[in-house]
C-alpha positions as CSV (number, residue, x, y, z in Angstrom):
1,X,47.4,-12.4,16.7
2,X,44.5,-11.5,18.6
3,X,41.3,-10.1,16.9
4,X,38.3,-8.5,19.1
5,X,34.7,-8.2,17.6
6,X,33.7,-5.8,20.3
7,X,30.2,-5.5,20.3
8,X,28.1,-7.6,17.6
9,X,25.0,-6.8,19.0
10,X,23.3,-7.6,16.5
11,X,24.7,-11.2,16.3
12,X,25.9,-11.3,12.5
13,X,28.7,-13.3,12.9
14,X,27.5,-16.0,15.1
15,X,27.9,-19.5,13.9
16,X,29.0,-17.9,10.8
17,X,31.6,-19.2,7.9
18,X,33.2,-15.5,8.0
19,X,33.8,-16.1,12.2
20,X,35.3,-19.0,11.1
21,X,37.2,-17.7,8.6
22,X,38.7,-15.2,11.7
23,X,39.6,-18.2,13.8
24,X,41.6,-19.3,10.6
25,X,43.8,-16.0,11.5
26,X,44.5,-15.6,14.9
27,X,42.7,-15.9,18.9
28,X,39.2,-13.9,18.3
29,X,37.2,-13.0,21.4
30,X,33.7,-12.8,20.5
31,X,31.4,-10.7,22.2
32,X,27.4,-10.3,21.4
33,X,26.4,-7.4,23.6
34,X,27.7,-4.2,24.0
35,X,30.1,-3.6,26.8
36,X,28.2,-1.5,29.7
37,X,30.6,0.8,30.4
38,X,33.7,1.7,29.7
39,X,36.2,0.1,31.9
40,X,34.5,-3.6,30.4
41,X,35.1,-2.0,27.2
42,X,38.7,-1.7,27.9
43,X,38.9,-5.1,29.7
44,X,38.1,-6.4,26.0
45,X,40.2,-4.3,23.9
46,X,43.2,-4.2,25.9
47,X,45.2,-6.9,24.0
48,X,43.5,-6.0,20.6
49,X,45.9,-6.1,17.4
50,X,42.9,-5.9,15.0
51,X,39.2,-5.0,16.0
52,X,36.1,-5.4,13.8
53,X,33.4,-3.0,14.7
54,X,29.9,-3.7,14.1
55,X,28.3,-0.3,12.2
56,X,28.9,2.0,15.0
57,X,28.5,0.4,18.1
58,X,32.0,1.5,19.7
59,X,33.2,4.7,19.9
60,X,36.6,5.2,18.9
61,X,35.9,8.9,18.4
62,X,34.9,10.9,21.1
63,X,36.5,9.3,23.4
64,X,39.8,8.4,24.0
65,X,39.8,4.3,23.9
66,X,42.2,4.1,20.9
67,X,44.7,5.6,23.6
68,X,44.4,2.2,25.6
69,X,45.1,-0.3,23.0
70,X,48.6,0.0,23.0
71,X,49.0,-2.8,19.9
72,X,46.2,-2.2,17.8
73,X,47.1,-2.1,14.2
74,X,43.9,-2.4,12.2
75,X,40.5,-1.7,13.0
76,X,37.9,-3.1,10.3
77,X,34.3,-1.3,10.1
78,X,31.1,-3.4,9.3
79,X,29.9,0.2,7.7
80,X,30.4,2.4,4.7
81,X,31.9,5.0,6.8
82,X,34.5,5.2,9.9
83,X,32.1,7.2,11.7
84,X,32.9,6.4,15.3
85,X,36.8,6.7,14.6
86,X,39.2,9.6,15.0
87,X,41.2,9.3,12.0
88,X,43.3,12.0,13.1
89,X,44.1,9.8,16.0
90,X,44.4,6.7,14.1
91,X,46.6,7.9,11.6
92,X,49.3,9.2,13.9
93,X,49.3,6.0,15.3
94,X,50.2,4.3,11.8
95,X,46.4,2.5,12.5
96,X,45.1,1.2,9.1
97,X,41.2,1.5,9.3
98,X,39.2,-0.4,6.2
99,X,35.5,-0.1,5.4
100,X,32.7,-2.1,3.8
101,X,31.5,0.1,0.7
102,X,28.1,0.3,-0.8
103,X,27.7,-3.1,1.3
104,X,24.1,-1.7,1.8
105,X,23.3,0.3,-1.1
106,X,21.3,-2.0,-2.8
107,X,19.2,-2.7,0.2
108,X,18.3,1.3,0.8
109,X,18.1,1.5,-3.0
110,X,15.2,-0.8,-3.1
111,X,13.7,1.0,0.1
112,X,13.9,4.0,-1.4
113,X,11.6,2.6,-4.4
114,X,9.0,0.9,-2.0
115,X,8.8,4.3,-0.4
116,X,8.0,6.0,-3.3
117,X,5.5,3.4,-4.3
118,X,3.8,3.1,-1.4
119,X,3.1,6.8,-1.3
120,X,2.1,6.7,-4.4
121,X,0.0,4.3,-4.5
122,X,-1.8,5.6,-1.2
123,X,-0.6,3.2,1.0
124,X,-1.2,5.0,4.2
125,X,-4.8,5.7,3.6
126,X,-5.3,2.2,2.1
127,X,-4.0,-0.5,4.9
128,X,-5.7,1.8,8.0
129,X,-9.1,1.9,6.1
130,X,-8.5,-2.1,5.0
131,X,-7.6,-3.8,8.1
132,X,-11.0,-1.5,9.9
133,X,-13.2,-3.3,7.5
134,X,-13.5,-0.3,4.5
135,X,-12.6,-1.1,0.9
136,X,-11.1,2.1,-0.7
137,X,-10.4,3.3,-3.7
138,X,-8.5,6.4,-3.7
139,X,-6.9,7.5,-6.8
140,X,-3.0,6.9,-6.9
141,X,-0.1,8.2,-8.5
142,X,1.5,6.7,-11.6
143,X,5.0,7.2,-11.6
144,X,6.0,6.8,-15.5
145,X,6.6,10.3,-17.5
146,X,6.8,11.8,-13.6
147,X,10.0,13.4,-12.6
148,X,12.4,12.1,-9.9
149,X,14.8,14.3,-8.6
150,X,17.7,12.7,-6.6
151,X,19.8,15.2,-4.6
152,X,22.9,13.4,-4.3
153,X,24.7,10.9,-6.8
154,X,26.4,8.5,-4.7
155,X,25.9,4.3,-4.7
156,X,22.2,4.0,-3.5
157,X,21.0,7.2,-5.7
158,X,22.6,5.5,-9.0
159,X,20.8,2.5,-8.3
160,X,17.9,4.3,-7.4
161,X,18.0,5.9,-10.7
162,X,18.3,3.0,-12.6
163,X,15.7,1.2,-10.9
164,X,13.0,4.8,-11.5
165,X,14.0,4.2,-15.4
166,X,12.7,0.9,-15.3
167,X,9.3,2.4,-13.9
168,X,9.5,4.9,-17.0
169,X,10.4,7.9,-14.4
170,X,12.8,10.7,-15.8
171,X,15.6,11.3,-13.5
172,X,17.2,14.5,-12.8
173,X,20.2,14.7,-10.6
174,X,22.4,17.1,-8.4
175,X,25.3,17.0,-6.0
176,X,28.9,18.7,-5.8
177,X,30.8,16.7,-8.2
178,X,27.5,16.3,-10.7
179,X,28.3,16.4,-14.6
180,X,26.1,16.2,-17.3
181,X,28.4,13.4,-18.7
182,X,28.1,11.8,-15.2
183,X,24.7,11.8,-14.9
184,X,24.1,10.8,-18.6
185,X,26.3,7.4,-18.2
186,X,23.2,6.7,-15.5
187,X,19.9,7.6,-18.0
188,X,20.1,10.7,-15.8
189,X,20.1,14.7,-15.9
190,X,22.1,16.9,-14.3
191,X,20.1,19.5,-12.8
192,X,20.6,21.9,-10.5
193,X,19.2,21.9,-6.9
194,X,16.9,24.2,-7.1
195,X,15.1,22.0,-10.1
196,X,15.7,18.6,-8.3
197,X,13.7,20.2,-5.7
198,X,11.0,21.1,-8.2
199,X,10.4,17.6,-9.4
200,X,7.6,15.4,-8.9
201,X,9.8,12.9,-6.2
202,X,12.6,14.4,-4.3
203,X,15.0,11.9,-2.9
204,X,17.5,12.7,-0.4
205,X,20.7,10.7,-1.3
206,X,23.7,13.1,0.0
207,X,26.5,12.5,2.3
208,X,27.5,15.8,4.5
209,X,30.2,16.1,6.6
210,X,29.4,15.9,10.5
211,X,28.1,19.0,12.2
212,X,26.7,20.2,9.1
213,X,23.7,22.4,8.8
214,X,20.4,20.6,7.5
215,X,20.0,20.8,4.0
216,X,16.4,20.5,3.8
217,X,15.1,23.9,5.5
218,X,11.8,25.7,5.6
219,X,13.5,27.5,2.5
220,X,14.0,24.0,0.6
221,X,10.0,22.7,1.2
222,X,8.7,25.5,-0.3
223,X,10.7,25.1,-3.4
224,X,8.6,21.4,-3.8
225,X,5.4,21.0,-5.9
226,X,2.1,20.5,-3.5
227,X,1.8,17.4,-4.9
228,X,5.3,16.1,-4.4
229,X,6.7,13.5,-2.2
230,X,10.0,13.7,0.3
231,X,11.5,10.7,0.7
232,X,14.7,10.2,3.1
233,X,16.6,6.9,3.2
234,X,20.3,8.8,4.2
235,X,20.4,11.0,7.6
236,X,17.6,12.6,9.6
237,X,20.0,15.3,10.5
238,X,20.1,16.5,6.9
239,X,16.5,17.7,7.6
240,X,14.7,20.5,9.2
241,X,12.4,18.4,11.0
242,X,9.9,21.2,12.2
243,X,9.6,22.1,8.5
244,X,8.7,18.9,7.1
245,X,6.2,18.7,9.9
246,X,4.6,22.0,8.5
247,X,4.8,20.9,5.3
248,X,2.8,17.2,5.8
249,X,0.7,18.5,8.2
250,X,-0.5,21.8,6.2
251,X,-0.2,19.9,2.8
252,X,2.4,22.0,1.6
253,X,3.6,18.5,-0.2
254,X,1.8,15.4,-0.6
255,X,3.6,13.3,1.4
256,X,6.9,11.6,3.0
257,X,8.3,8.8,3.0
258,X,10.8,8.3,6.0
259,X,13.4,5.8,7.0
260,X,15.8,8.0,9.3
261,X,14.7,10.1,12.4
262,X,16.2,12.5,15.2
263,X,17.0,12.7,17.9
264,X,15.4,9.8,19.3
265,X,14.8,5.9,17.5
266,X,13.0,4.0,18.2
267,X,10.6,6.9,17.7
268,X,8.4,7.7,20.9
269,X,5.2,6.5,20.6
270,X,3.1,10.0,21.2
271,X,5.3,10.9,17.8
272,X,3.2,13.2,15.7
273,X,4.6,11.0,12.7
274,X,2.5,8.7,13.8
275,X,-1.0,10.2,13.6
276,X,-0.1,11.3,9.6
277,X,-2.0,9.7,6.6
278,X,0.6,11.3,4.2
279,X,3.4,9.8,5.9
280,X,5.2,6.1,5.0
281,X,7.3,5.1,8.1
282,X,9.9,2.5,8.6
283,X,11.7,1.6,11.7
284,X,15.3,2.7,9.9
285,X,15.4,-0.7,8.2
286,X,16.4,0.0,4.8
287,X,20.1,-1.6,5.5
288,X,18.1,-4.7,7.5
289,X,18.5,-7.6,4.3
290,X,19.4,-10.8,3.7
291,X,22.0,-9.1,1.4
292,X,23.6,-6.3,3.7
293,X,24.1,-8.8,6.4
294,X,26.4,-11.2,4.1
295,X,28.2,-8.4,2.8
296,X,28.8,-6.9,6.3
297,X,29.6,-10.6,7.4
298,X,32.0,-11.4,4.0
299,X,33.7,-7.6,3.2
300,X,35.2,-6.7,6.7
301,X,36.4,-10.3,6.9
302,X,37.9,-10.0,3.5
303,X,39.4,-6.5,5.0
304,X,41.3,-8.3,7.5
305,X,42.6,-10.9,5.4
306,X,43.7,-8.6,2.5
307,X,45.8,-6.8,5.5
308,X,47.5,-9.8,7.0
309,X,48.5,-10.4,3.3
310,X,50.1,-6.8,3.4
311,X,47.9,-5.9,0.2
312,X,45.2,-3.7,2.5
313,X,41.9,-3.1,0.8
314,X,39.0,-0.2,1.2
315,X,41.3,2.1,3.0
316,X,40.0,5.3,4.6
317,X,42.2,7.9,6.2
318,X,39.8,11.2,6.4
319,X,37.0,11.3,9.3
320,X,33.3,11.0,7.7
């Protein structure tokens, strides 16, 4: 049995219990770059019967690598989605692909609640001001009996909503499958969009299929309160980018607070997000804890047991 872990860049499972728990199962070949082009990638793959991908360092999509791994059988994904996988493809080919759900949500949950803190709480002005020797005091936010509207009602937005309770928030809520018993099992309302987006916090928490349109669009921003914040922990593609520009830099809303940008990260450093006091960046680094990293070390591990015991777990079959 001979297991591949491609590409683990990031270096998660060195010296780790769950690579050893691999070695337990078969001949791994361990590799802690990515490949640099694709005939190395194939040189690596070619005797593959199970792969672990780290988030989405491989493409297994749009190009046609599975083609060239003539006894692969399972490919297990250190990420909540097989977004780098032709499922189409990997179905015909009887290819079981698992996942690691909500491995992160916690971790972007938590984000998502600095974020909104440290906007309201005028973090951008403060820490400038601080570290160039001033002492301000500008007047902040406080969140409890304010209205937080997540659009979306996935993992990371139910958490999100529990932890904006505890802070004495009211949550309103809206996504496809939204019900008001749904929402109510959380402390939450359901709401339509249109009233998420006139809340006091509007969180983007959606999943939308690839090659969707934005959902946040000039249209959208001019729905929210001047005083509102944006905040945006899931895609940057969900969002019109030129119109949250308008909107922070004429004041339309109050702020932003961002995790997630297109088309380029690291962002460049002439970035216009970079010159705005109503702005919270992060370097996409919600995902980046302690936590995530176990679980993206433990679940795809567990994945690959759970098959070789012919009891597969966290299935997917449809492309993200």
């Amino acid at each position: 049995m001979q297991i591949v872990i491609p590409d683990d860049c990031f270096q998660l499972f060195k010296d780790s219990e769950a690579l050893g728990r691999l070695r337990a199962l078969g001949d791994v070949h361990y590799y802690t770059d990515n490949a640099d082009s694709e005939e190395v990638l194939r040189e690596r793959l070619k005797d593959a019967e199970i792969v672990l991908t780290t988030r989405y360092q491989t493409d297994f999509k749009t190009t046609d690598l599975l083609d060239h791994i003539p006894h692969l059988r399972m490919i297990s994904v250190m990420g909540t989605r097989p977004r780098m996988i032709d499922m189409d493809r990997a179905n015909e080919r009887g290819i079981v692909v698992s996942t690691t759900p909500a491995a992160s949500a916690s971790s972007v949950a938590e984000h998502t609640m600095m974020l909104i803190l440290a906007l309201a709480k005028r973090m951008p002005l403060m820490f400038p001001a601080i570290r160039e020797g001033g002492w301000p005091q500008d007047q902040g936010v406080e969140l409890a009996g304010k209205t937080l509207g997540l659009i979306g009602f996935g993992h990371i937005a139910r958490l999100v909503c529990r932890m904006a309770l505890g802070f004495g928030m009211r949550v309103i809520t809206c996504s496809p499958s939204m019900t008001p018993e749904r929402a109510q099992a959380e402390g939450a309302e359901a709401a339509s969009v249109e009233e998420c987006l006139a809340a006091d916090v509007v969180s983007l928490q959606l999943h939308l299929p690839a090659g969707a349109a934005p959902f946040m669009t000039r249209e959208k921003f001019a729905q929210m309160k001047e005083t509102a914040f944006f905040i945006n922990t899931a895609r940057a593609l969900y969002v019109d980018e030129d119109a949250l520009l308008d909107a922070l830099r004429n004041r339309r809303i109050a702020g932003a607070g961002l995790d997630v940008f297109e088309p380029f990260e690291p962002l460049p450093k002439d970035s216009i997000y970079r010159t705005l006091d109503n702005v919270v960046i992060t370097p996409h680094s919600a995902w980046i804890t302690d936590g995530t990293y176990a679980r993206f070390r433990d679940v795809p591990v567990a994945n690959i047991e759970a098959f070789l015991r012919g009891a597969p777990v966290n299935v997917v079959r449809e492309n993200a």
